[in-house]
SERO-4910 file (N, C-alpha, C, O; in steps of 0.05 Angstrom, whole numbers):
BEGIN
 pado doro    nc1    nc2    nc3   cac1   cac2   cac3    cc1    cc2    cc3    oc1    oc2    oc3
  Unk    A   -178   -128    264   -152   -116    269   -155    -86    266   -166    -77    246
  Unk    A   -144    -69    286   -145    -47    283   -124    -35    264   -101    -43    263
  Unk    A   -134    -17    251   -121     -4    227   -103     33    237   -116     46    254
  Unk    A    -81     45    229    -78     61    236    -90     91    217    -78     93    196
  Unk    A   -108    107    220   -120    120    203    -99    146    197    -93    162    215
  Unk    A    -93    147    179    -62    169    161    -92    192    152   -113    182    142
  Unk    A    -90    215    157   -109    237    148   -100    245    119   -116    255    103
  Unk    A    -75    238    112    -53    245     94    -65    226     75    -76    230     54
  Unk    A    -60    205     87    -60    181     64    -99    187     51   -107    187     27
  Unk    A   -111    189     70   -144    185     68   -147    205     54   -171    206     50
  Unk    A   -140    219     46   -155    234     26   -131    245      4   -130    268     -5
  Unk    A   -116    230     -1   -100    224    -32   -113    225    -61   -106    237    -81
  Unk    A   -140    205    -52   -151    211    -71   -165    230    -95   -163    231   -120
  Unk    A   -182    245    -71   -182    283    -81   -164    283   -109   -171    283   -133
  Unk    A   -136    284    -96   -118    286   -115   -102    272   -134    -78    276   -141
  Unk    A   -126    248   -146   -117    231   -159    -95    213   -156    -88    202   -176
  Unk    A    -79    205   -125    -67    191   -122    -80    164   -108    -91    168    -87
  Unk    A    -79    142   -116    -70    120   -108    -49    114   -101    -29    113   -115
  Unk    A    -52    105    -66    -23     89    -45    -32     69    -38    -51     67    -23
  Unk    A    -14     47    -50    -13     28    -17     15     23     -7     38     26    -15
  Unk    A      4     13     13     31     14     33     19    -18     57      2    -19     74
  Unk    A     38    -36     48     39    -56     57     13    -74     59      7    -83     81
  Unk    A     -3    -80     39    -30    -85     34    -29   -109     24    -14   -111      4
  Unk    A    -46   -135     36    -55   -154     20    -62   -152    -10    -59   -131    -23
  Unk    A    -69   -174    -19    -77   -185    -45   -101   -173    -44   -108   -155    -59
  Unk    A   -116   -186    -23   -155   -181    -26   -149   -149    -23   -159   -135    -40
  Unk    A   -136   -139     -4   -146   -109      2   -141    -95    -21   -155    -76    -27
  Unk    A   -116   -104    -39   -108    -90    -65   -132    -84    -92   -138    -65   -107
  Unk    A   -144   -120    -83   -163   -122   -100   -190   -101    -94   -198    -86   -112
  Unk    A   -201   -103    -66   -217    -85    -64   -220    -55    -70   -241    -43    -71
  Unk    A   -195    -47    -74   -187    -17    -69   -187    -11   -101   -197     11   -108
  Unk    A   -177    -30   -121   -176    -28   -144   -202    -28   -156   -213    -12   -171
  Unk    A   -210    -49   -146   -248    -49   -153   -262    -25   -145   -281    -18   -159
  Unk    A   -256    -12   -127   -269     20   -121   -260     38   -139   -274     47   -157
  Unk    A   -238     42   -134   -228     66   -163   -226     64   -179   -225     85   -191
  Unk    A   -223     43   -194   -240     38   -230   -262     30   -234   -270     36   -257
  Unk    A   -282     11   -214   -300     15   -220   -301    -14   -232   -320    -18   -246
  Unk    A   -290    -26   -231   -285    -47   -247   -291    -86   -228   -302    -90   -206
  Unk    A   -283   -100   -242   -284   -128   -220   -267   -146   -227   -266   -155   -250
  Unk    A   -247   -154   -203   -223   -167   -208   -236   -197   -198   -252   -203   -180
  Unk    A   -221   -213   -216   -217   -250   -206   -188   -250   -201   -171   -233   -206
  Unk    A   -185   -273   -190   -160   -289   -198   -162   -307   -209   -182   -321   -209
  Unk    A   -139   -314   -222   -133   -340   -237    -99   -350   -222    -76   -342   -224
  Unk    A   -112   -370   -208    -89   -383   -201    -88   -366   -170   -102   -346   -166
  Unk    A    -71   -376   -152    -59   -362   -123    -57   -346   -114    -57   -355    -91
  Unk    A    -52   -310   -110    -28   -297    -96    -16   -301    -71    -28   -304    -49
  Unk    A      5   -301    -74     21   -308    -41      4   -299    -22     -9   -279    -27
  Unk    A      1   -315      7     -6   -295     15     12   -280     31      2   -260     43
  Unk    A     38   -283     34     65   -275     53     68   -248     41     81   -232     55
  Unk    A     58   -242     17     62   -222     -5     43   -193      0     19   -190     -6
  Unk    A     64   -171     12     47   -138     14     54   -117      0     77   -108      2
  Unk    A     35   -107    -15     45    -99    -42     41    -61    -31     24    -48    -18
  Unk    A     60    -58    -40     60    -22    -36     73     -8    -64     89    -18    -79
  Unk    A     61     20    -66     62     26    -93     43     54    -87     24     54    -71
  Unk    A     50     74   -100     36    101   -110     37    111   -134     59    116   -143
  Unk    A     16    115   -147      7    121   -168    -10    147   -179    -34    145   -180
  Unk    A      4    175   -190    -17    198   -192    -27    198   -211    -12    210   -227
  Unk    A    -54    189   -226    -73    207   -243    -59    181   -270    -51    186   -293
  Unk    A    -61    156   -257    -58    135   -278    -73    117   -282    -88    108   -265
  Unk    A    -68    106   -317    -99     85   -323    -83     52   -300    -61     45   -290
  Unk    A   -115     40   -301   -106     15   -282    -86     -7   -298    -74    -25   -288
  Unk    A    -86      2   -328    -70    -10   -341    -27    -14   -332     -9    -31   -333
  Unk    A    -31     18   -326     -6     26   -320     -2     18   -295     22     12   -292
  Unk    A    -15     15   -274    -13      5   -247     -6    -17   -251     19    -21   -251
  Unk    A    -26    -46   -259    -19    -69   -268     -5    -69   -274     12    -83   -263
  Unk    A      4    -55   -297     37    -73   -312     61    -69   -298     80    -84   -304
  Unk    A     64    -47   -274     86    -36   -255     86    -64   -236    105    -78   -231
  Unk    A     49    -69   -225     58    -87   -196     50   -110   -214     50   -128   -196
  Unk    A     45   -121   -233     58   -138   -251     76   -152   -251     76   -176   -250
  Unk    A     91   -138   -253    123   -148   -265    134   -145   -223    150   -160   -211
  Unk    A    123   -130   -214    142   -132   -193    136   -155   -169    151   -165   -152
  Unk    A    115   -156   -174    102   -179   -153     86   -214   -175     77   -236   -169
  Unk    A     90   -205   -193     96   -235   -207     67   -239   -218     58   -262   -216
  Unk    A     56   -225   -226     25   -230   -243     24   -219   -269     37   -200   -278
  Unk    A      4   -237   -282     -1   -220   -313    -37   -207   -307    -56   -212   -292
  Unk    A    -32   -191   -327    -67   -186   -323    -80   -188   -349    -67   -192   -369
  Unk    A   -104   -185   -348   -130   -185   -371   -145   -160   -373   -167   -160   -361
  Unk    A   -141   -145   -382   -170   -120   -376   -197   -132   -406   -191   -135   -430
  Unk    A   -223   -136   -393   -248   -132   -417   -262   -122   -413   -277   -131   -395
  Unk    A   -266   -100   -423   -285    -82   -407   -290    -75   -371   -279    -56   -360
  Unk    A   -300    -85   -364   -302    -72   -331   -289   -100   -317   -286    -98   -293
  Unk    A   -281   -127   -331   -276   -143   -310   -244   -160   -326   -241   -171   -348
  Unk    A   -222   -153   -298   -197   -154   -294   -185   -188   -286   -179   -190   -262
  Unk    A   -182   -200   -294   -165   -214   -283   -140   -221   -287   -130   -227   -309
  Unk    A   -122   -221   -254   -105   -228   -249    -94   -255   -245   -102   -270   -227
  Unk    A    -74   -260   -264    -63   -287   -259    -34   -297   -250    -16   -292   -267
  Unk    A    -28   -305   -237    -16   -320   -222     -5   -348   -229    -19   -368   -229
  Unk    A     14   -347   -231     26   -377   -237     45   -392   -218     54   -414   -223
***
C-alpha cells in the first residue's frame, strides 16, 4: 500500500518528537521498537479495527504507554529492553 510521505512529519524526530497519526498495532509496535531500542510482545489481542494516534516531545516510553494505555485499553510491562503489552 502506498504511504503518503509528510517531510514535516519525517523528520520530527531530530526534534525529539514522536507522532502517530492513524497507525496500526504492528506499525506502533515497530516504531516503538526503533526509538527505544527496546522489544515489544503481546499478551493477548489488539483490535485490529483500532488506529492509534498520539504525539509525544522528548518523553520516557513509560509516559507514552501509560497515555495510549489507558486510552486504547492496554496495560504494559517494561524489564529492561523488553515491553510487553497486554490486552484483555
Amino acid at each position: 500500500r502506498k504511504r503518503y510521505f509528510d517531510r514535516q512529519t519525517a523528520f520530527l524526530w531530530k526534534d525529539g518528537t514522536l507522532r502517530f497519526t492513524d497507525v496500526s498495532f504492528s506499525e506502533f509496535k515497530i516504531t516503538l521498537e526503533r526509538w527505544y531500542g527496546v522489544e515489544i510482545a503481546f499478551k493477548g489481542s489488539p483490535s485490529s479495527t483500532i488506529l492509534i494516534s498520539g504525539e509525544y516531545k522528548d518523553k520516557y516510553l513509560s509516559n507514552v504507554l501509560e497515555s495510549l494505555g489507558y486510552a486504547y485499553g492496554f496495560e504494559y510491562k517494561i524489564a529492561q529492553k523488553k515491553v510487553t503489552l497486554i490486552f484483555n
